[in-house]
C-alpha positions as CSV (number, residue, x, y, z in Angstrom):
1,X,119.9,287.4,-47.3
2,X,123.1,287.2,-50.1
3,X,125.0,284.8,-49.9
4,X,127.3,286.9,-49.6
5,X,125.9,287.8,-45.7
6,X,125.7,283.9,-45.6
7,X,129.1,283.5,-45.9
8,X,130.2,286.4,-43.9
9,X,127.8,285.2,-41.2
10,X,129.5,281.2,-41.6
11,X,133.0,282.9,-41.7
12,X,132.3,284.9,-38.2
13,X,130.4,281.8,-36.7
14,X,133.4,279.2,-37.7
15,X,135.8,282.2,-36.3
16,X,134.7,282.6,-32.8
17,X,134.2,278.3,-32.9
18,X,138.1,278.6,-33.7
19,X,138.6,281.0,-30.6
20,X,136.5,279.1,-28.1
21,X,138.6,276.0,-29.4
22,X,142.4,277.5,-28.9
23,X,141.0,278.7,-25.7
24,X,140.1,275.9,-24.1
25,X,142.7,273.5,-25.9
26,X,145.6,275.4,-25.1
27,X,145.6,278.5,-23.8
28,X,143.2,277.3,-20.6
29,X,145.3,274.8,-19.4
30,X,148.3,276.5,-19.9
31,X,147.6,278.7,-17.7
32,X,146.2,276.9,-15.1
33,X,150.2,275.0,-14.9
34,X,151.5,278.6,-14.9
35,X,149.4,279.5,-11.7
36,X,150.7,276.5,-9.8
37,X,154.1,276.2,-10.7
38,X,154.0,279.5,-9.6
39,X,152.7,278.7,-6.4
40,X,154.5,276.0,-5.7
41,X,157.8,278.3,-6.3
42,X,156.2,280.9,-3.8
43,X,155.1,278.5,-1.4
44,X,159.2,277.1,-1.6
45,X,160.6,280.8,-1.3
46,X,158.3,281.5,2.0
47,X,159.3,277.7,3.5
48,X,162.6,278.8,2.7
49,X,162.3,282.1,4.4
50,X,160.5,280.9,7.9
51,X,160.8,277.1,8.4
52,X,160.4,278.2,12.0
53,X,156.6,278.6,10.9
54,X,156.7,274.8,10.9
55,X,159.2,273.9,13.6
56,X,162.5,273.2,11.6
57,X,165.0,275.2,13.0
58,X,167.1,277.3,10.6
59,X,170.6,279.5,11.1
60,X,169.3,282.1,8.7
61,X,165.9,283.3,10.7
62,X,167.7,286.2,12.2
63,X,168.0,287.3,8.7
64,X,165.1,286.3,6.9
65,X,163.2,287.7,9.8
66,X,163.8,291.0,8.3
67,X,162.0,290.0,5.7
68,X,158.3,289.8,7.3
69,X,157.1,293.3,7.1
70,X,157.3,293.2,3.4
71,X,155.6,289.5,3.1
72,X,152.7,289.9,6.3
73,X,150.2,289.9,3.5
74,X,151.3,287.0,2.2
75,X,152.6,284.8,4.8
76,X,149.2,284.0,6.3
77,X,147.5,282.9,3.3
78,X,150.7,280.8,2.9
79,X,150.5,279.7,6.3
80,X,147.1,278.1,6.4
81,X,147.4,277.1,2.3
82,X,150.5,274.7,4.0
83,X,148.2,273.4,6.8
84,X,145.4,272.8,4.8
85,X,147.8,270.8,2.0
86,X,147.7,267.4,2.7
87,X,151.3,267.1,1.1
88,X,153.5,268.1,-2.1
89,X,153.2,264.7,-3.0
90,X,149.2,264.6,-2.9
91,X,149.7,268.0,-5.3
92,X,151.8,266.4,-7.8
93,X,149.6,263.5,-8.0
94,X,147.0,265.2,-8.4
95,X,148.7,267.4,-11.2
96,X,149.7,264.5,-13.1
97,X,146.3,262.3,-12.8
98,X,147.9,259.8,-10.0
């Protein structure tokens, strides 16, 4: 082996060390925040939408009734994700290390 391979071989080895790093430094837990704070704005759209769901009365639900064809899919997952929540509180706490 050159040392020319050598140092091609260290070069590659230090690269993907690099990668792995970035990954799991920045780009991992970026993304994780993304994936709730997009949740948490979906699960605020669909309480929004049907508050009914959860017994607070609202003028719109002759309107946003129209809407539950096009969210069915959704709105069960959302449904039993709320139930199952212990609160937005407990969520944010637990985003934030409390």
């Amino acid at each position: 082996m050159t040392l020319a391979d050598r140092i091609a071989e260290y070069r590659e080895a230090v690269a993907e060390w690099l990668r792995g790093f970035y990954h799991g430094l920045i780009s991992h837990p970026a993304y994780e925040k993304i994936e709730q704070e997009a949740e948490d704005q979906e699960d605020a759209f669909m309480l929004a939408c049907f508050p009914e769901a959860f017994g607070i009365p609202s003028p719109v639900s002759y309107y946003t009734a129209e809407l539950l064809p096009y969210l069915e899919d959704e709105f069960e997952a959302w449904e039993r994700r709320m139930w199952d929540r212990g609160s937005l509180l407990e969520r944010k706490g637990h985003q934030y290390h409390f």
